[in-house]
C-alpha positions as CSV (number, residue, x, y, z in Angstrom):
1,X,-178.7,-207.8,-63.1
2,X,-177.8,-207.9,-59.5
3,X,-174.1,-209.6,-58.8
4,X,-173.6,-212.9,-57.7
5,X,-173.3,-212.8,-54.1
6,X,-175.7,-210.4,-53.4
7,X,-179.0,-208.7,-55.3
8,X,-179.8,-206.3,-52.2
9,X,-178.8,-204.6,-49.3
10,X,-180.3,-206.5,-46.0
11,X,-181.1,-203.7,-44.0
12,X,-181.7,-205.0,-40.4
13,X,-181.3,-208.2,-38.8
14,X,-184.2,-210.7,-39.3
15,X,-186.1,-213.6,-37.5
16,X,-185.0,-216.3,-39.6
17,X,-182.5,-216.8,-42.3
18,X,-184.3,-219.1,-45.1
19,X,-182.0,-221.3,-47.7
20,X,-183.3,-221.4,-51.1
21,X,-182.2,-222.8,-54.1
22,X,-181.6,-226.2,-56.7
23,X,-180.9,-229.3,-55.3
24,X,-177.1,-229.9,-54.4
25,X,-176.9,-226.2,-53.8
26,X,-175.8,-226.9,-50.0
27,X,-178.9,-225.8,-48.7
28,X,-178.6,-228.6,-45.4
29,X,-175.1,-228.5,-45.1
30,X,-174.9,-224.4,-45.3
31,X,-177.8,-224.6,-43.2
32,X,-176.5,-226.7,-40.0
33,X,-173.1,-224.4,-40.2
34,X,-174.9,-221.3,-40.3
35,X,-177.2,-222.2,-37.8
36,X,-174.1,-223.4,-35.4
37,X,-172.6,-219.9,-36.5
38,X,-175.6,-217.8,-35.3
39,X,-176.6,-219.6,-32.4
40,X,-180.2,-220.3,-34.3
41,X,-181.8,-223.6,-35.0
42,X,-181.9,-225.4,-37.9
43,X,-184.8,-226.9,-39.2
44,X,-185.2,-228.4,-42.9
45,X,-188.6,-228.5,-44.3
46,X,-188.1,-232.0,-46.2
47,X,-187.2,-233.6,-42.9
48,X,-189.9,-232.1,-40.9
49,X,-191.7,-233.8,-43.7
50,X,-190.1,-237.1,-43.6
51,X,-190.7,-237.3,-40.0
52,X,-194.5,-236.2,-39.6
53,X,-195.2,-239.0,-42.7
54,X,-192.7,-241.4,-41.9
55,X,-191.7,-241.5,-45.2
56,X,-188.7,-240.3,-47.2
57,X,-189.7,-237.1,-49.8
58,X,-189.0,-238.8,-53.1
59,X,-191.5,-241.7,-51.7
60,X,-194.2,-239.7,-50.7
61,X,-193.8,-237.8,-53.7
62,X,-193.8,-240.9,-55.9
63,X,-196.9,-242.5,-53.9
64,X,-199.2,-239.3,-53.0
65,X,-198.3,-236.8,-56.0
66,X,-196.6,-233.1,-56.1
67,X,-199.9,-231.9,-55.0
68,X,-199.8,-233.3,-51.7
69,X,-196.3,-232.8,-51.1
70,X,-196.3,-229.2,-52.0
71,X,-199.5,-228.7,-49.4
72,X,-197.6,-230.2,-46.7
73,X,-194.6,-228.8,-47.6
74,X,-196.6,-224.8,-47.1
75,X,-197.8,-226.5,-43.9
76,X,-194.4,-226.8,-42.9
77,X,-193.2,-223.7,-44.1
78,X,-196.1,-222.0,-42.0
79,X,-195.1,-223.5,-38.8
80,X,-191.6,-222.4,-39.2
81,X,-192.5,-219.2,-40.6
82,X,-193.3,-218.2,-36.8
83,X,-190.1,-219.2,-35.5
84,X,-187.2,-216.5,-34.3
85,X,-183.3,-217.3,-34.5
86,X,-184.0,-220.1,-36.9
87,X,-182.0,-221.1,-40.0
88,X,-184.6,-223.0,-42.6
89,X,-184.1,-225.3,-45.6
90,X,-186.2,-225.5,-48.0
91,X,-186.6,-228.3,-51.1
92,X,-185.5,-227.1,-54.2
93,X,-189.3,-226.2,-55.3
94,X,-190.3,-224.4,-52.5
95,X,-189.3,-221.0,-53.2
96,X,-191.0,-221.9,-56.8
97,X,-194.3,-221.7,-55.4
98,X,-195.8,-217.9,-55.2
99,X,-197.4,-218.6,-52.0
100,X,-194.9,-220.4,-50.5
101,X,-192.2,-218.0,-51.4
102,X,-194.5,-214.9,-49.6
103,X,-194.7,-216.8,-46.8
104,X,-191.0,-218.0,-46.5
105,X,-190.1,-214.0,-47.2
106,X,-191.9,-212.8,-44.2
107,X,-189.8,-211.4,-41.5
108,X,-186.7,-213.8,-43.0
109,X,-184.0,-213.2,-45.0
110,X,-184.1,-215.1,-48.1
111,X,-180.7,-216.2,-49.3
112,X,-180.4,-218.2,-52.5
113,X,-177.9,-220.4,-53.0
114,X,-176.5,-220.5,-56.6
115,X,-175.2,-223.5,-57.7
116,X,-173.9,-224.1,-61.3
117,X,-175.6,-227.4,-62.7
118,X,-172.1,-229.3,-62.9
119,X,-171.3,-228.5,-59.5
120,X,-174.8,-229.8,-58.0
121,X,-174.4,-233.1,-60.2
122,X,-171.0,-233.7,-58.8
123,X,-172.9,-233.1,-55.5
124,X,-175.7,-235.5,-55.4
125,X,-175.7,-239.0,-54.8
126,X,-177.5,-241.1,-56.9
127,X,-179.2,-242.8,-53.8
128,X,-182.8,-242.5,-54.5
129,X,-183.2,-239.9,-52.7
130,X,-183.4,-237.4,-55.9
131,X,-185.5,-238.7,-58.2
132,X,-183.6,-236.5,-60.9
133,X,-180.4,-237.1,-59.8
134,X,-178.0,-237.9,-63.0
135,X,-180.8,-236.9,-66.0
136,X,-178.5,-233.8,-66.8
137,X,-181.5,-232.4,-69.3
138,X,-184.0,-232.7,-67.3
139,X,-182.1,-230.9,-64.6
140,X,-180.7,-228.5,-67.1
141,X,-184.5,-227.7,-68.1
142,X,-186.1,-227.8,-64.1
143,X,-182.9,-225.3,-63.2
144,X,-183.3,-222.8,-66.0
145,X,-187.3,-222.7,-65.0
146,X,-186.8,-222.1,-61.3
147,X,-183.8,-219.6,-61.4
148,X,-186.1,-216.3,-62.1
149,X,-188.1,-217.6,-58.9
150,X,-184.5,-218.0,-57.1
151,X,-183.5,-214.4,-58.2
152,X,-186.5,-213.2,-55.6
153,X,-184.1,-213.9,-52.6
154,X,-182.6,-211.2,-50.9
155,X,-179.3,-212.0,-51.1
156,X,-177.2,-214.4,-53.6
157,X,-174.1,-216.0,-52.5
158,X,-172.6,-219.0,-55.5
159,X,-171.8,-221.8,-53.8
160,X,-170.4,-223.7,-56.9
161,X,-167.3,-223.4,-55.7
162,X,-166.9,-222.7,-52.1
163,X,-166.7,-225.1,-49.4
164,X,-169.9,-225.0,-46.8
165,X,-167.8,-223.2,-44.3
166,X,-166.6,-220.7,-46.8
167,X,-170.4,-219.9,-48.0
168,X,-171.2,-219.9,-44.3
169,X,-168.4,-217.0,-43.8
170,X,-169.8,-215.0,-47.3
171,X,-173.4,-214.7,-45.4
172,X,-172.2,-214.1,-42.6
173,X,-170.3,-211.1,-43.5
174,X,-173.5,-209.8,-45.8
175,X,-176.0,-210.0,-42.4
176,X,-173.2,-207.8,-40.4
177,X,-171.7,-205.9,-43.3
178,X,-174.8,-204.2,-44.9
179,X,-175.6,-200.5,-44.9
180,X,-179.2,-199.8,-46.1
181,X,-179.5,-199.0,-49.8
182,X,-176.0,-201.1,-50.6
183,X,-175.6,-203.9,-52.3
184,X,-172.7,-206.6,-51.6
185,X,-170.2,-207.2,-53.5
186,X,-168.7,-210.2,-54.8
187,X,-165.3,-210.9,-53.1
């Protein structure tokens, strides 16, 4: 099994980096820092959602369905996927999808962020925003499903318990610090 902070080797620089991983990971906040770090832009696919509907995810998802969020959430992940010096988040079930997960891959580096369950439940407000959000078991169960699909990232870094900044700093130092054929290492 690959270590915690790091599967594979990332062998050259890529066009985009892409954030994977379960809700209260720190995919958004990882995401604007990094960007900021690497002089890319940030773009997160649930809020190019939000603003080409006009509606907040968990809404359209309650009113249209999972179908039609996951086709415009591919959409989405399409029109970034043509984007250089970017830094993408993606919702929690993207990388799930086998399509959607070929498509993020291409000409990105995939980097999933690990989150223990406790961690991401003392992460999420329970706004609305997460349907989910505070049903433990049911997160317990969705988690344990869409880990193998997590695994397929590129690179692994645990943010359960590292500050934004400091999971910022770990990729970082695994897009500079690679030599082809190496794994990281956990620090």
């Amino acid at each position: 099994m690959p270590s915690s902070d790091g599967p594979r080797a990332v062998a050259e620089p890529r066009a985009r980096v892409v954030l994977v991983g379960f809700m209260g990971a720190g995919k958004s906040a990882v995401g604007r820092r990094l960007a900021r770090r690497l002089g890319y832009r940030f773009e997160d696919l649930d809020r190019r959602i939000e603003k080409r509907t006009g509606q907040k995810v968990a809404a359209f998802f309650q009113e249209r369905g999972e179908a039609a969020f996951r086709a415009l959430e591919q959409e989405e992940a399409l029109a970034v996927s043509g984007l250089t010096g970017v830094v993408v988040a993606t919702g929690a079930g993207a990388f799930v999808q086998p399509a959607m997960r070929a498509l993020l891959q291409q000409g990105a580096l995939t980097v999933w962020l690990q989150c223990s369950l406790e961690a991401a439940l003392l992460r999420i407000r329970p706004d609305g925003r997460r349907p989910l959000a505070g049903k433990s078991e049911i997160m317990r169960a969705l988690l344990a499903e869409r880990e193998p699909s997590y695994r397929q990232a590129d690179v692994t870094v645990d943010t359960s318990r590292r500050t934004p900044r400091e999971v910022v700093d770990r990729i970082v130092e695994l897009m500079e610090g690679h030599e082809p054929g190496k794994t990281s290492v956990r620090p």
